[in-house]
BASESE-168374 format. One record per residue (C-alpha): residue number from 1; residue in one letter; x, y, z. Coordinates in Angstrom, 1 decimal. Each point is the difference from the previous one (the first is absolute). Layout:
% BASESE-168374
<pos NUM code A c1 X c2 Y c3 Z> .
...
This chain:
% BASESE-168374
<pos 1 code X c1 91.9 c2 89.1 c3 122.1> .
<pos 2 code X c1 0.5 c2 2.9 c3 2.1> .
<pos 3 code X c1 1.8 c2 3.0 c3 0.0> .
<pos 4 code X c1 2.5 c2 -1.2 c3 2.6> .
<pos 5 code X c1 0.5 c2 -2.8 c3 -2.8> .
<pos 6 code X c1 0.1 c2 2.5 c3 -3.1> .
<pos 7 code X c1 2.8 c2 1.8 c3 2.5> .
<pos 8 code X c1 2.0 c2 -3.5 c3 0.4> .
<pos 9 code X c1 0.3 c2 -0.8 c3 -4.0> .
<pos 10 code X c1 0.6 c2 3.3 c3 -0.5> .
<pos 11 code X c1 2.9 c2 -0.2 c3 1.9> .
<pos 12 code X c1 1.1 c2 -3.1 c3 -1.0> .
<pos 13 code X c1 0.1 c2 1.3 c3 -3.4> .
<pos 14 code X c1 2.1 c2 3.0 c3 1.3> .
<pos 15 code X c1 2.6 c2 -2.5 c3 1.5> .
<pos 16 code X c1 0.5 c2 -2.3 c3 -3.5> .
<pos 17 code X c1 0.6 c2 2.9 c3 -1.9> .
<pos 18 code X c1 2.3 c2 1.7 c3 2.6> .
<pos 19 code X c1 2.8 c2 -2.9 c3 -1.0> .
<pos 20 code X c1 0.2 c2 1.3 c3 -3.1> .
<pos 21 code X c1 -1.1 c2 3.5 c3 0.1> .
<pos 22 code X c1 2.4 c2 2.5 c3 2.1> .
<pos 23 code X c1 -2.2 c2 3.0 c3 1.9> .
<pos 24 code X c1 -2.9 c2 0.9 c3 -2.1> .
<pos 25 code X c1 -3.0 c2 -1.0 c3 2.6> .
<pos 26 code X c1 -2.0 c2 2.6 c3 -0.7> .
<pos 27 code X c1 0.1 c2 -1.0 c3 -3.5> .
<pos 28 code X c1 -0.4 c2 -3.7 c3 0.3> .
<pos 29 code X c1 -3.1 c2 1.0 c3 2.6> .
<pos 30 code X c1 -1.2 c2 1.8 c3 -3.3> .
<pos 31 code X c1 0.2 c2 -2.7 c3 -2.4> .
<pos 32 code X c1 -1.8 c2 -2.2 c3 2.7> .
<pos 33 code X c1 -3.3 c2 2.9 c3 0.4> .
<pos 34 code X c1 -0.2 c2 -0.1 c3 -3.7> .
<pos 35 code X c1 -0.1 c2 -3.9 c3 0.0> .
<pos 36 code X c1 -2.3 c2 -0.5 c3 2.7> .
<pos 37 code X c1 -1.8 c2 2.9 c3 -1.4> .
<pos 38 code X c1 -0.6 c2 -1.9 c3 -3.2> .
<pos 39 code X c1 1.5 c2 2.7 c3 -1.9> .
<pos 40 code X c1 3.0 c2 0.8 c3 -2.0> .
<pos 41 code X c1 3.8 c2 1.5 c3 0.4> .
<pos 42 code X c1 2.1 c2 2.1 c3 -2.4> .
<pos 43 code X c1 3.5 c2 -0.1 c3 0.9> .
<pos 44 code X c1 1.5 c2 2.7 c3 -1.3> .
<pos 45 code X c1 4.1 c2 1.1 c3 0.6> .
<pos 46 code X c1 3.2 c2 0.1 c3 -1.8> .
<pos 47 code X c1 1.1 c2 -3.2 c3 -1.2> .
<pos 48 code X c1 2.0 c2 -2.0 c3 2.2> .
<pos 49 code X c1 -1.3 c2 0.6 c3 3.7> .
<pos 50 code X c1 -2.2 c2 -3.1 c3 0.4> .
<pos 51 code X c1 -3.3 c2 0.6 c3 -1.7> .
<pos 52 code X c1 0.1 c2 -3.4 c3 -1.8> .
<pos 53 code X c1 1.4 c2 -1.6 c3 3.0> .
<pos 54 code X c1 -2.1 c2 0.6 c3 2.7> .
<pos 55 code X c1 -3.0 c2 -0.8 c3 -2.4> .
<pos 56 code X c1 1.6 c2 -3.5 c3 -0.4> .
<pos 57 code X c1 0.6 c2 -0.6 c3 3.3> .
<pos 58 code X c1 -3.3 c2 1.2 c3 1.6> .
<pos 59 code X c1 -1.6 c2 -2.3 c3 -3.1> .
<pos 60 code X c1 2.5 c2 -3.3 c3 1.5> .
<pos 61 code X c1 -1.5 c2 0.6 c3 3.3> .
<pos 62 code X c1 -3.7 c2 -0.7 c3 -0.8> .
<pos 63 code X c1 -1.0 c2 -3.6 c3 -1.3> .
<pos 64 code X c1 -1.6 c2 1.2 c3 -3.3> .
<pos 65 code X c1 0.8 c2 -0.6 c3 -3.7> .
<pos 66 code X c1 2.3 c2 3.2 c3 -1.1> .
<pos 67 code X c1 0.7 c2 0.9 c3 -3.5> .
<pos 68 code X c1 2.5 c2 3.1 c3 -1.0> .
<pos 69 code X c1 -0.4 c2 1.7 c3 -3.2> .
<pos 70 code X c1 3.0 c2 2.3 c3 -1.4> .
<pos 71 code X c1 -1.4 c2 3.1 c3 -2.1> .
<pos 72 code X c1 1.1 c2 0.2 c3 -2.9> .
<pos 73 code X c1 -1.1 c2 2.4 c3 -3.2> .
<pos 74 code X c1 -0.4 c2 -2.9 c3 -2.1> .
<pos 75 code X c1 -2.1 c2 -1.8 c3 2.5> .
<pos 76 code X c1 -3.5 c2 -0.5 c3 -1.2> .
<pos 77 code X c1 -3.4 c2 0.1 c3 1.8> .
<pos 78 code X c1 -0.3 c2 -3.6 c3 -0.9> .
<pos 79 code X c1 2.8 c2 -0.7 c3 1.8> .
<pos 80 code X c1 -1.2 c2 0.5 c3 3.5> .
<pos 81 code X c1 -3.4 c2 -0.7 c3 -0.3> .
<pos 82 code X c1 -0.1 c2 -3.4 c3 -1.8> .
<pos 83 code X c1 -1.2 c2 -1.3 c3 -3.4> .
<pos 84 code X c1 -2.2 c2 -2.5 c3 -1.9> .
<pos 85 code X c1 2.1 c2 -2.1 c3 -2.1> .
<pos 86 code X c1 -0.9 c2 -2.4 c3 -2.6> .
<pos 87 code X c1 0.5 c2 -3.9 c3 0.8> .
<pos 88 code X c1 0.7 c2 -2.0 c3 -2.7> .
<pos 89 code X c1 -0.4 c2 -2.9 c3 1.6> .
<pos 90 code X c1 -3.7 c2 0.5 c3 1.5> .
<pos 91 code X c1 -0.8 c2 2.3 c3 -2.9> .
<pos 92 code X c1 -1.1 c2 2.2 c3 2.7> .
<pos 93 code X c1 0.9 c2 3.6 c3 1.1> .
<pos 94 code X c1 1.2 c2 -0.2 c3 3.5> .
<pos 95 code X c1 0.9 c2 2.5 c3 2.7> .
<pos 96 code X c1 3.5 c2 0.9 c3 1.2> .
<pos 97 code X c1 0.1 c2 1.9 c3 3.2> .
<pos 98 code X c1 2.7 c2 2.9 c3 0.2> .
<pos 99 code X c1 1.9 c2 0.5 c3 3.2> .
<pos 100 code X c1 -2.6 c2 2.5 c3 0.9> .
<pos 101 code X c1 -1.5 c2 -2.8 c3 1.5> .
<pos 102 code X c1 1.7 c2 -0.6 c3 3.4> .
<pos 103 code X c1 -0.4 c2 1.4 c3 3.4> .
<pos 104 code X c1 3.3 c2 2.6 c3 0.0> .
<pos 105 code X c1 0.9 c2 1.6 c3 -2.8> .
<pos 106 code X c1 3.3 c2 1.7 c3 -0.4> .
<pos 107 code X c1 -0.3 c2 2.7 c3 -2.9> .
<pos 108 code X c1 4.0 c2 0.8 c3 0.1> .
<pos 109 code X c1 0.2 c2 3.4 c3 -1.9> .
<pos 110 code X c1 -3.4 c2 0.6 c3 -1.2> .
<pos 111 code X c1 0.6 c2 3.5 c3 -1.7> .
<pos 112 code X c1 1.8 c2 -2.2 c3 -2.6> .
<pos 113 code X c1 -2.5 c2 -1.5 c3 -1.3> .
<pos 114 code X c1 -2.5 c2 1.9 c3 -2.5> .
<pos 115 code X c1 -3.5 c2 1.6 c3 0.8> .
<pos 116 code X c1 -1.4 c2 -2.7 c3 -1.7> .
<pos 117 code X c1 1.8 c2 -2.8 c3 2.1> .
<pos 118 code X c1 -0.6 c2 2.5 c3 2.8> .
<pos 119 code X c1 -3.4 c2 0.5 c3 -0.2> .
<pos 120 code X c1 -0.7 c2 -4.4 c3 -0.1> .
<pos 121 code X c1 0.7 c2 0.1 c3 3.6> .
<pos 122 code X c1 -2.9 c2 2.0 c3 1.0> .
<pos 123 code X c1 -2.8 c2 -2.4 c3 -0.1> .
<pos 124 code X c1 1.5 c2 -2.0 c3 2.4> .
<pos 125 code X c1 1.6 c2 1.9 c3 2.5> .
<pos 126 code X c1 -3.9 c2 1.9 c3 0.7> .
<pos 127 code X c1 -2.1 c2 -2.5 c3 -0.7> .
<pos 128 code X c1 2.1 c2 -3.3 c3 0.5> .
<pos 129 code X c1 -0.9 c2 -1.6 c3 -3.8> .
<pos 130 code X c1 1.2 c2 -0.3 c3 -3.4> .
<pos 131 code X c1 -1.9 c2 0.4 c3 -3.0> .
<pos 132 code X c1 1.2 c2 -1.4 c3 -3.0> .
<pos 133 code X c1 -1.8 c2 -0.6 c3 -3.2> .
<pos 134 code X c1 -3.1 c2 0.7 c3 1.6> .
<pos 135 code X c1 0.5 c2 -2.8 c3 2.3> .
<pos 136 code X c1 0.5 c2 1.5 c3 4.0> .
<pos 137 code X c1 2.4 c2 -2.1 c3 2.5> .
<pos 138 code X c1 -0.3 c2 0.9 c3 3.7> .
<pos 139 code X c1 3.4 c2 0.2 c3 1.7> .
<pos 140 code X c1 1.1 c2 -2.3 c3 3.2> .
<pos 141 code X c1 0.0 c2 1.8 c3 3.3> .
<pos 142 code X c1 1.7 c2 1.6 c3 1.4> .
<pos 143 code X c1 1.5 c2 2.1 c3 -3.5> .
<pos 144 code X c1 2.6 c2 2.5 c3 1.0> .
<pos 145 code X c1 1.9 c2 2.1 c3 -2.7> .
<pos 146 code X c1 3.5 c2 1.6 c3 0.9> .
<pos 147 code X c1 1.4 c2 2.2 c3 -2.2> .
<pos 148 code X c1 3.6 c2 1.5 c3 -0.9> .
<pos 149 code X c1 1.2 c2 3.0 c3 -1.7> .
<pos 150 code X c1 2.8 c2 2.0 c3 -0.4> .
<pos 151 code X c1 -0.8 c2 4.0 c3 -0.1> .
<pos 152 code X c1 3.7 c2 0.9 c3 -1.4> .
<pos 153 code X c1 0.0 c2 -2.1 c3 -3.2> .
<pos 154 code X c1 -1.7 c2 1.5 c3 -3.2> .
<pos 155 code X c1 1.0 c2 -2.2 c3 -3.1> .
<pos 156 code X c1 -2.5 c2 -2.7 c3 -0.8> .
<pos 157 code X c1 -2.3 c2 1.1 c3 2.8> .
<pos 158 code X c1 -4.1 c2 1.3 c3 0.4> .
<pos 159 code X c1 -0.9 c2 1.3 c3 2.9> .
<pos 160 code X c1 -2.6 c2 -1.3 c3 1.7> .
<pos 161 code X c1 -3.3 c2 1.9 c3 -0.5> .
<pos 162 code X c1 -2.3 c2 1.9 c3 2.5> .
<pos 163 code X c1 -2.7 c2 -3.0 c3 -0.5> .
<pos 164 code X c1 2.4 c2 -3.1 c3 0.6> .
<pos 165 code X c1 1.8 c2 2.0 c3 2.9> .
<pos 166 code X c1 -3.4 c2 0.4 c3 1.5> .
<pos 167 code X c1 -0.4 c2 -3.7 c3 0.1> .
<pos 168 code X c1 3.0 c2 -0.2 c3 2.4> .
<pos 169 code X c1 -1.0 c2 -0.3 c3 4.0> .
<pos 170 code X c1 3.6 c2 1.3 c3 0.7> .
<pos 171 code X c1 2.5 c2 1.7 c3 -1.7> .
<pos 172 code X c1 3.5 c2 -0.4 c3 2.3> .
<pos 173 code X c1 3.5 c2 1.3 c3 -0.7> .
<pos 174 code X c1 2.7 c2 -2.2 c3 1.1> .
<pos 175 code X c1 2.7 c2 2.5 c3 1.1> .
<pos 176 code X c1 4.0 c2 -0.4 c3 0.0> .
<pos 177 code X c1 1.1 c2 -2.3 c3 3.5> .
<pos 178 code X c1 1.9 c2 2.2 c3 2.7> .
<pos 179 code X c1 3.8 c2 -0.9 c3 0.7> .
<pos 180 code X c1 -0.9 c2 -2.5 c3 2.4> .
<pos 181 code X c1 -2.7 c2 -1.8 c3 -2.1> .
<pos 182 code X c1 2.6 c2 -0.1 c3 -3.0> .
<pos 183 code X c1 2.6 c2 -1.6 c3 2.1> .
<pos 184 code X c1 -2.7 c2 -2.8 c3 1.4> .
<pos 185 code X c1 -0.5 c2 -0.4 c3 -3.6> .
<pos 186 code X c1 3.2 c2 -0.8 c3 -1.3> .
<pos 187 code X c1 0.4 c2 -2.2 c3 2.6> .
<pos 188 code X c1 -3.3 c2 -1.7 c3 -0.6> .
<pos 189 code X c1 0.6 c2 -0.7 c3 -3.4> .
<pos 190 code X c1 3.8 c2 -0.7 c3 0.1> .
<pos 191 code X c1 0.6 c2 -3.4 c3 0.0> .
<pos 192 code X c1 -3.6 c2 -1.5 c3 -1.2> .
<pos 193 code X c1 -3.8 c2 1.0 c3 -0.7> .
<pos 194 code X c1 -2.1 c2 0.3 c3 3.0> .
<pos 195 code X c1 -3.0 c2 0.1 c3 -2.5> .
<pos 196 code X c1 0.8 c2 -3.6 c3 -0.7> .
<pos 197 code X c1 -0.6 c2 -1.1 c3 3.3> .
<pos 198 code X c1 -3.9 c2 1.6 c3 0.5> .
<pos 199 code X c1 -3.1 c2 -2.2 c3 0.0> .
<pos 200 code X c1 -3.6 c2 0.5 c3 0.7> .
<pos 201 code X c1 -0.8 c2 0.9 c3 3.3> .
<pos 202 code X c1 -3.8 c2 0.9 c3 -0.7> .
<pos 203 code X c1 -2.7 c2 -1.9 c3 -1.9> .
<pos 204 code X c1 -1.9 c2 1.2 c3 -2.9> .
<pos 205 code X c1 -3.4 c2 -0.7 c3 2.0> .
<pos 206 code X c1 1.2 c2 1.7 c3 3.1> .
<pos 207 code X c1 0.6 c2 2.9 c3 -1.9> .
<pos 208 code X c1 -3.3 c2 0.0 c3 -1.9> .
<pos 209 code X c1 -1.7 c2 -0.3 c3 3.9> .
<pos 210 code X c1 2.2 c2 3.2 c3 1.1> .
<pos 211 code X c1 -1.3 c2 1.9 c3 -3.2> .
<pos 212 code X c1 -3.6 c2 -1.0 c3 1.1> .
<pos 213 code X c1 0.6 c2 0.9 c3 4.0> .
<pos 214 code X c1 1.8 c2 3.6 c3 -0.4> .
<pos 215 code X c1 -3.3 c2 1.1 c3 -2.1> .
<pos 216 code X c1 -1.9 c2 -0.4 c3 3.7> .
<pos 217 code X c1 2.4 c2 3.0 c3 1.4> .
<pos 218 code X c1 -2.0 c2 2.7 c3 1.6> .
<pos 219 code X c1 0.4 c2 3.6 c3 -1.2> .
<pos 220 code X c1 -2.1 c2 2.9 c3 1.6> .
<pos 221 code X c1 -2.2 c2 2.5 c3 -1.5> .
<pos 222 code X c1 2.9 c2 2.9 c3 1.1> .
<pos 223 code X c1 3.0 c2 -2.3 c3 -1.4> .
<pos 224 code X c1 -2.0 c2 -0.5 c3 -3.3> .
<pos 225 code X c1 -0.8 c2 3.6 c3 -0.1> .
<pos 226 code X c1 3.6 c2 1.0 c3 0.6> .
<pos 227 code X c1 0.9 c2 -2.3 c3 -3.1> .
<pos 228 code X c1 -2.7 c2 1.4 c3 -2.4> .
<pos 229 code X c1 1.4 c2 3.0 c3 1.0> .
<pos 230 code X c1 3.6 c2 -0.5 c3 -0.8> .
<pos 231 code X c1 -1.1 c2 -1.3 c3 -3.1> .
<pos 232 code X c1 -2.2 c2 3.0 c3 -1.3> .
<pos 233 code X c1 2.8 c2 2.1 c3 1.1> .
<pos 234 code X c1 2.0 c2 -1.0 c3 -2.5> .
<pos 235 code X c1 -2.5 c2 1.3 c3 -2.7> .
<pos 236 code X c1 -0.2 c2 3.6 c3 1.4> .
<pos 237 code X c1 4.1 c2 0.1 c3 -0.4> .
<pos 238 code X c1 1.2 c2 2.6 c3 -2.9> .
<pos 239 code X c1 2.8 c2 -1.9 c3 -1.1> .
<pos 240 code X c1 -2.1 c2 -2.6 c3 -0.5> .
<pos 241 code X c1 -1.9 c2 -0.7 c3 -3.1> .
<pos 242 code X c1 -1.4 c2 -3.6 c3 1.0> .
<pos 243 code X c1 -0.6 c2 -0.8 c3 3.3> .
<pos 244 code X c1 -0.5 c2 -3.3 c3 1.6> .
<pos 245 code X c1 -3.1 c2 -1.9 c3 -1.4> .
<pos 246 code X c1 -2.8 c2 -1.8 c3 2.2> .
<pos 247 code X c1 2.5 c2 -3.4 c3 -1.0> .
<pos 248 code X c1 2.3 c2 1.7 c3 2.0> .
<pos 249 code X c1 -1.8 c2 0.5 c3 3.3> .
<pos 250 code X c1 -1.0 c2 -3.7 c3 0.3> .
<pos 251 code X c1 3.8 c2 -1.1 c3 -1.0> .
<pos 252 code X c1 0.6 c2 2.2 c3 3.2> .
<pos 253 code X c1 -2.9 c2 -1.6 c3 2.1> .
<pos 254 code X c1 1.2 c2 -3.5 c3 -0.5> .
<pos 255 code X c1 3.8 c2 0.7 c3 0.6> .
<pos 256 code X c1 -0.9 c2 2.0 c3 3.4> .
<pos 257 code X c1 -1.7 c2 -3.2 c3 0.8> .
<pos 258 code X c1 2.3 c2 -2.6 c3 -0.6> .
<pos 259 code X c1 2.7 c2 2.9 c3 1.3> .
<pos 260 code X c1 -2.1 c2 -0.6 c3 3.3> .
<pos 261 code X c1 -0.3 c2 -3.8 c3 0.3> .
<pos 262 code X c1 3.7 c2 -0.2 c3 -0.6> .
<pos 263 code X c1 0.4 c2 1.9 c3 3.5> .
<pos 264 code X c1 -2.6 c2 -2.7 c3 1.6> .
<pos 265 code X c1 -2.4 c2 2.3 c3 0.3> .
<pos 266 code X c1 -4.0 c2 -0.2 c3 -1.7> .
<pos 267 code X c1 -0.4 c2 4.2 c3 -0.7> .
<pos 268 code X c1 1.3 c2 2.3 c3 -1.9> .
<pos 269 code X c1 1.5 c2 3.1 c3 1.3> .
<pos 270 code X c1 1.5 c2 3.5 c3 -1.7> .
<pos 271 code X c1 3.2 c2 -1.1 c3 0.0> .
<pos 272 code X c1 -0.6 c2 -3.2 c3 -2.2> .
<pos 273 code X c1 -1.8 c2 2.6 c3 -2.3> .
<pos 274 code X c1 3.5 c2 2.5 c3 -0.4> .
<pos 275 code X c1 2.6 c2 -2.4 c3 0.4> .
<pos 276 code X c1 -1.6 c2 -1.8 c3 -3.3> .
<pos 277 code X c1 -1.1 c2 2.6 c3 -2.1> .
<pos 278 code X c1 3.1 c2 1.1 c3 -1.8> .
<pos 279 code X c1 0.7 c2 -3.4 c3 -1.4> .
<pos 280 code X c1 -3.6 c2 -0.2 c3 -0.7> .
<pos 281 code X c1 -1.0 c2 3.5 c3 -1.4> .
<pos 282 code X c1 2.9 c2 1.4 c3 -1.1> .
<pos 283 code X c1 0.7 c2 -1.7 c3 -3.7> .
<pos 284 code X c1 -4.1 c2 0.0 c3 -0.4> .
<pos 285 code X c1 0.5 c2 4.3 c3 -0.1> .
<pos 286 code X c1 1.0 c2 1.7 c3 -3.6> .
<pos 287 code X c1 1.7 c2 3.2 c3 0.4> .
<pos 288 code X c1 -0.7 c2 3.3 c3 -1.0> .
<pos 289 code X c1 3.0 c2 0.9 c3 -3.0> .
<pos 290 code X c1 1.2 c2 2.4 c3 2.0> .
<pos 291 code X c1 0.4 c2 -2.2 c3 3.1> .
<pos 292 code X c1 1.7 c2 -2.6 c3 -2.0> .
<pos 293 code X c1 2.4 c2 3.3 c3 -1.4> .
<pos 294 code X c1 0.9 c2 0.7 c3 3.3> .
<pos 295 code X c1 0.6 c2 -3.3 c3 1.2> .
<pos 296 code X c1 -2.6 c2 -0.6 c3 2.6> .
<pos 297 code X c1 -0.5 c2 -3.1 c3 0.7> .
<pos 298 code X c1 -3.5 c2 -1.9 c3 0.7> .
<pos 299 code X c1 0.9 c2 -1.1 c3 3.2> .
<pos 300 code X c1 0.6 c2 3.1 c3 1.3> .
<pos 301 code X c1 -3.3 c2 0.8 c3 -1.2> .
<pos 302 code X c1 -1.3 c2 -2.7 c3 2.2> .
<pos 303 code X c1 2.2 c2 0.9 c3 3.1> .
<pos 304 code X c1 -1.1 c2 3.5 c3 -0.3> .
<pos 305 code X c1 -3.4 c2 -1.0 c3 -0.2> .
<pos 306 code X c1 0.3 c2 -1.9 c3 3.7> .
<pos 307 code X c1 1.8 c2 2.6 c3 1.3> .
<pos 308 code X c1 -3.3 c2 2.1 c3 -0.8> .
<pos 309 code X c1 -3.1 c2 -2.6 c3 0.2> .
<pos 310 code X c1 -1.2 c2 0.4 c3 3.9> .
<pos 311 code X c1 0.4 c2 -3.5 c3 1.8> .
<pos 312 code X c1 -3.1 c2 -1.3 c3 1.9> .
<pos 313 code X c1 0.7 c2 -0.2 c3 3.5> .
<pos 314 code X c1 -1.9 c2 -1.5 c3 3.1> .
<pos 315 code X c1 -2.2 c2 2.3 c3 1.9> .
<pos 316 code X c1 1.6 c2 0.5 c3 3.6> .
<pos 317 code X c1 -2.5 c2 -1.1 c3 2.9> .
């Protein structure tokens, strides 16, 4: 496969999920990076603006198994992971697979769930196995994890902590529709479901090949120098108390690469780097108290820090 191809399924992708999902391209483009990426997404926004619906339909769109998991407190770790039951009729303990094991996972309001539940997810997202009573399952390829949560609700919630947000390739914010988006949505969804009417347009081995060909994108010393520096800039910042850990840089190598194969092209430039490293750095940062008193956000943290950062440029002849 080349990158002209990665730039075609990509798109394809993009057009599926455009009959369900109004506007939102930038975000859709996201979720696809973090996929191709062979990372994560957090969805995070206030409830009823999409979140669990554009994970459904982007999940329709790829021939792979899908499993969706709604968080609950009472959920146990078990649960999601699988157990070993006792068969009475072999006299035999036997293994039953959670829905953990699948290709796409839908994690619909995660900060329901408790640490504990929380935490059983972490195995597999970074490393791709289970572990369970000593005994460790390899996941199928490709395993992609897409979260929701909603930041306004506080009853029967636990936020997510600084470890399991970390293990997140992309943390995106859905956003209200404008007028013209809401209109197309009523529409839409007036008389019938549109996400009814999605099938798979991509196979699961295509996209395991695109994973394997956007790793072979070029990125020069200068452009990787420019990202190490965005990154350790964000440990030099006083209203911050964590910055961005070394997790964090080669989240934001891999996007900028797969950023670039989705333009067709086989480099990475500056611009790849900036337009992905709010999404990418911002929920990795922890806040000074102070910061979080005044209300400053972590990606303006992040914009400032581009604003600041020097961009590598060509040398005129």
């Amino acid at each position: 496969m080349e990158m002209r191809d990665v730039q075609r399924l990509a798109n394809t992708i993009k057009h599926s999920v455009g009959q369900v999902i109004v506007g939102k391209h930038e975000i859709v483009e996201q979720l696809i990076v973090a996929m191709l990426a062979r990372g994560h997404v957090l969805l995070q926004d206030v409830p009823g603006t999409g979140k669990t619906l554009m994970a459904k339909t982007l999940a329709k769109t790829m021939g792979c198994a899908t499993h969706r998991i709604q968080f609950t407190p009472d959920l146990l770790p078990s649960d999601i992971t699988g157990i070993h039951f006792f068969n009475v009729k072999t006299s035999e303990f036997e293994f039953r697979p959670g829905p953990v094991f699948t290709n796409i996972l839908l994690a619909d309001e995660i900060n329901r769930a408790t640490p504990r539940t929380q935490s059983s997810l972490l195995e597999s997202m970074e490393e791709r196995q289970v572990t369970i009573d000593g005994e460790t399952h390899k996941l199928a390829q490709p395993f992609f994890v897409i979260a929701t949560q909603n930041p306004v609700e506080s009853a029967g919630t636990f936020p997510l902590p600084e470890a399991q947000l970390d293990r997140f390739l992309l943390q995106i914010h859905i956003g209200y529709p404008t007028t013209e988006e809401g209109m197309e949505v009523l529409r839409r969804f007036r008389d019938a479901d549109p996400l009814s009417g999605v099938t798979p347009v991509v196979s699961q081995a295509e996209i395991v090949e695109a994973q394997a060909t956007v790793t072979k994108v070029h990125i020069d010393d200068d452009v990787l120098r420019y990202l190490l520096d965005v990154v350790e800039a964000t440990r030099q910042q006083q209203d911050v108390a964590l910055g961005v850990s070394p997790r964090g840089s080669q989240a934001l190598l891999r996007t900028a690469q797969v950023r670039a194969a989705l333009r067709g092209r086989d480099y990475v430039t500056p611009d790849d780097v900036k337009a992905l490293s709010v999404p990418v750095l911002a929920h990795r940062l922890v806040l000074a108290q102070r910061s979080r008193r005044d209300g400053q956000g972590a990606a303006r943290v992040i914009e400032r820090i581009l604003n600041t950062v020097p961009v590598p440029t060509e040398p005129l002849a």
